[in-house]
C-alpha positions in Angstrom: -3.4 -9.5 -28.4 -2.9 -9.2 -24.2 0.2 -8.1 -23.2 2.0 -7.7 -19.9 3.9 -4.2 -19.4 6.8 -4.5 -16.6 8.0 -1.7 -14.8 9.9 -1.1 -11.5 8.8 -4.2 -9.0 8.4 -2.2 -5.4 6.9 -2.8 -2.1 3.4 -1.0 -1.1 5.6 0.5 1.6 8.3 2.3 -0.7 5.2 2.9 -2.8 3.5 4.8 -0.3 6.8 6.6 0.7 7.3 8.2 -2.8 3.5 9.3 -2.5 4.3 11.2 0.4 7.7 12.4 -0.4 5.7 14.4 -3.5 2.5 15.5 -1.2 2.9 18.7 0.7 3.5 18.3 3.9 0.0 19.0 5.0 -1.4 16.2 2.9 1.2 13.5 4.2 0.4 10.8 5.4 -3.1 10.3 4.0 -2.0 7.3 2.2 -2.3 4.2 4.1 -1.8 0.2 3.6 -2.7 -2.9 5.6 -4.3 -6.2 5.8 -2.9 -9.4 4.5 -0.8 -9.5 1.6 -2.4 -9.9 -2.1 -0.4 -12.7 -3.3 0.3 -11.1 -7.2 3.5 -12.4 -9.2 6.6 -10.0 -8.8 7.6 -9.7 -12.2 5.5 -9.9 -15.3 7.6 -10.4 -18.9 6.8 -7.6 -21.5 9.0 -9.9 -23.7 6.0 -10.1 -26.3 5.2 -6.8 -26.8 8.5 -6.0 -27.2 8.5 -8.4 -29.4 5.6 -7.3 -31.3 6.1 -3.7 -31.1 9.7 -3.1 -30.4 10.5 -0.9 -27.7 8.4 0.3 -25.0 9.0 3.6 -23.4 9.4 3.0 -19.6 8.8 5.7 -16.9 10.5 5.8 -13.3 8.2 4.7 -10.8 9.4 8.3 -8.8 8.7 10.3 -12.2 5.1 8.4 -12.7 4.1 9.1 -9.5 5.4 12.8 -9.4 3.8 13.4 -12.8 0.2 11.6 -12.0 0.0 13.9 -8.3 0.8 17.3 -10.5 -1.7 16.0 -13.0 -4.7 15.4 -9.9 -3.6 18.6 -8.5 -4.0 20.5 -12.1 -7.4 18.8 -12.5 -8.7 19.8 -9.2 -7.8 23.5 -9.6 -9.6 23.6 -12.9 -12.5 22.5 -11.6 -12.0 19.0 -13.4 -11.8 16.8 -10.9 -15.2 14.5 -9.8 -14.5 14.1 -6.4 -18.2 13.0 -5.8 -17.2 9.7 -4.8 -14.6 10.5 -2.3 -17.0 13.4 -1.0 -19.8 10.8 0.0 -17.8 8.0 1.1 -16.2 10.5 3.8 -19.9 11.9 4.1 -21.2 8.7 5.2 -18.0 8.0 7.2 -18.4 11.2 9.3 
């Protein structure tokens, strides 16, 4: 089976707003957007999953993102995070 899963439909803009609203201040403003739009449809139907499986737990975009940035951060103090792809890219930038 391929299902869809819908969630909140937002604009990159408000996305990037909650990103930064959860950042410390010092770390605002990282996250940037631009370029021409990526034409991708607005609303996908979980209708068949639903169907299939019955209900779907749904998370708040505000509560995703607030729980996926506490989950980076807790990763990166343990030690658990592989930045090694970040750390080169800005390597090769500098």
């Amino acid at each position: 089976f391929v299902f869809n899963l819908h969630g909140e439909t937002t604009e990159v803009a408000e996305m990037v707003r909650v990103i930064d609203e959860e950042l410390p201040a010092h770390q605002r403003g990282l996250v940037t957007f631009g370029g021409a739009p990526i034409p991708v449809a607005p609303y996908l139907s979980d209708a068949a999953i639903r169907a299939t499986i019955g209900d779907v737990p749904s998370t708040p975009l505000v509560e995703g993102v607030r729980e996926t940035i506490k989950r980076f951060i807790e990763l990166r103090n343990e030690g658990r995070l592989d930045t090694s792809d970040i750390d080169a890219e800005l390597s090769a930038k500098a």
